[in-house]
N, C-alpha and C positions, 0 to 999 in steps of 0.2 A: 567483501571488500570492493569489485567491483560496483553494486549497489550504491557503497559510500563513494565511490569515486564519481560516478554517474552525477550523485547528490551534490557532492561540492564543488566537481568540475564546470556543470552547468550555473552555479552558483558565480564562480566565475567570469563564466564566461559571459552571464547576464549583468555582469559589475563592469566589466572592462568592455567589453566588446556591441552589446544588446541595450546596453543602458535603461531605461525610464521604458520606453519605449515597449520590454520585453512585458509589460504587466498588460498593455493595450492587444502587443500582437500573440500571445499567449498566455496568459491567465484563461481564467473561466468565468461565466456568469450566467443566472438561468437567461436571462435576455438573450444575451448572446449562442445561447442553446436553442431557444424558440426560434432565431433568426439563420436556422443552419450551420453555427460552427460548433459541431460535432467533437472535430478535434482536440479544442480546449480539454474536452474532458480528460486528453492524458497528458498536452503540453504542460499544462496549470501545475502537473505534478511534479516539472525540474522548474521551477518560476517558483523563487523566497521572496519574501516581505525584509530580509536581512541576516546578517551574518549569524545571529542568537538564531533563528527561524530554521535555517538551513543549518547548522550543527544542531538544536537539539534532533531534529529529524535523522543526519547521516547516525547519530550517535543511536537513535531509536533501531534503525535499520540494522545498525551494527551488532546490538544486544538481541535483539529479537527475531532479526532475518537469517542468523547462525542455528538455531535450532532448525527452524523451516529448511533451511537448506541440506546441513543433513540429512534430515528427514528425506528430501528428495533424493537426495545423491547426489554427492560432488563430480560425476561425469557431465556431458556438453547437453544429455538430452534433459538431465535432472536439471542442470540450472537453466534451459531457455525455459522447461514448468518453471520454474521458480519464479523469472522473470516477467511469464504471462501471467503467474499468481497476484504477480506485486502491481501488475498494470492495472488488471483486470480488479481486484478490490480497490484503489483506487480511481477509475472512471467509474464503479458503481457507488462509490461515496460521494464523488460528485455529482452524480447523474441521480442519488437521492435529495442531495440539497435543493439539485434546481428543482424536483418536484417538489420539495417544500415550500420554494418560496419561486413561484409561477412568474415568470415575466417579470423579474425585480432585476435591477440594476444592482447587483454588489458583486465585486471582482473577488474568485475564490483563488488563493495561489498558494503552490505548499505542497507537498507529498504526507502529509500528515494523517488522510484515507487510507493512502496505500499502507504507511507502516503499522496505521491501529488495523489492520486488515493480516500482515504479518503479525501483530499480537494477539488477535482472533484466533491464528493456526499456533503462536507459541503455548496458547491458553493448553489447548487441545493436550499439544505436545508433552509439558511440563505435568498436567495434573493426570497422562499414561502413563509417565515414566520412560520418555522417549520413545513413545507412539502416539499414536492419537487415540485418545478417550472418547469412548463414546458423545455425542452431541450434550445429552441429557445426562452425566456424571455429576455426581454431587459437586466435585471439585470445580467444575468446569464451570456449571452454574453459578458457586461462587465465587471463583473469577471476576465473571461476566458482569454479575452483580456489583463489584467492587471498581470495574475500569466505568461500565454506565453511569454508575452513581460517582464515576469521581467527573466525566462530563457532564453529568447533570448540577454536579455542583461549579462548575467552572461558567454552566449557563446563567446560574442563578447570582454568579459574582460577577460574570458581563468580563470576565476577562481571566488572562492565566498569567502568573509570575515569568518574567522575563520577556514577555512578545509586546510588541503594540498591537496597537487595533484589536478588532473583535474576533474571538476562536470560533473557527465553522466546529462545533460541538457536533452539530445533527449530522454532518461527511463523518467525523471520526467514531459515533454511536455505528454508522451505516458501515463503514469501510473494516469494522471489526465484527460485526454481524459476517457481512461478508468473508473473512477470514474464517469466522468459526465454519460456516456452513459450507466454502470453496474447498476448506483444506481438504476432507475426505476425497473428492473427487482428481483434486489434484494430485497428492501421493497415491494413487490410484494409476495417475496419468504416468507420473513420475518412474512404476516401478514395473505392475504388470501391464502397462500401455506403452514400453519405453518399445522402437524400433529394436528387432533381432537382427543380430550380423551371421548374416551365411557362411560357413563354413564349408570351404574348396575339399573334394577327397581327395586323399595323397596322391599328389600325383600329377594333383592336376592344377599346385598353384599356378595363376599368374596366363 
């Protein structure tokens, strides 16, 4: 819920406050990668194309970021993993785009990386039976097989129901790659990597 707040908040605040403006000084583009701004790579992910753009994503997050989260644990250390889960597949969605298209002018915006990146680890999740399944599970594989081939076929039609403009297909192939292969390490991070709290002997609280 947070997540979704993050998502529509910044939606917001890029309508009322940031205006026109917010796609120049935060989006992403590989151009703008090759010239040093690094950053983009995780601004671009609260910057929508529009109101359809940013719910269906809060709504993505919503459906698919609830498993993931469990999974890590609803305490403070389980959701900042969760949180550097969601950054971190989305700048490597984006940061596989711009390697695909080198030095190109076209502005990526959208969170749409990061949550096929959360769908990557609900794959995981869903076909263990609320763990994660091995990488290479039958299930898993066909998943994977079914979300690729639905953006490969969204490549081949040059566009997706309800969005304008053109879908960064090859960020959401990447940013769910990324998901399958981050998740392990992160409920990893999440459970037996989480900080120990010391325990005072009697006696000596305080």
């Amino acid at each position: 819920m947070v997540l979704v707040g993050a998502i529509l908040g910044a939606f917001v605040l890029q309508v009322f406050v940031l205006g026109e403006g917010a796609y120049a000084r935060f989006g992403f583009s590989p151009a703008g990668l090759e010239a040093g701004g690094w950053p983009g790579l995780l601004t671009a992910l609260f910057i929508h194309g529009g109101m359809v753009h940013a719910a269906m994503n809060a709504a993505g997050a919503l459906a698919f970021g609830s498993p993931v989260a469990r999974l890590f644990g609803l305490r403070i250390w389980g959701g900042l993993i969760f949180f550097l889960f969601y950054l971190a597949c989305g700048g490597l969605a984006n940061l596989a785009f711009a390697r695909l298209h080198p030095g190109e002018e076209i502005l990526l915006v959208g969170a749409s990386g990061a949550v096929f990146g959360l769908i990557g680890a609900a794959t995981r999740i869903l076909a263990g039976g609320g763990r994660l399944a091995p990488l290479f599970d039958g299930r898993v594989l066909f998943m994977s097989a079914i979300w690729i081939g639905l953006n490969l076929l969204i490549a081949a039609l040059g566009f997706a129901p309800g969005l304008e403009g053109e879908v960064a297909w090859e960020a959401h192939i990447a940013g769910f790659l990324a998901g399958l292969l981050l998740a392990g390490p992160a409920a990893w991070l999440a459970t037996k990597g989480a900080p120990q709290t010391l325990e005072m002997p009697p006696g000596h609280e305080g």
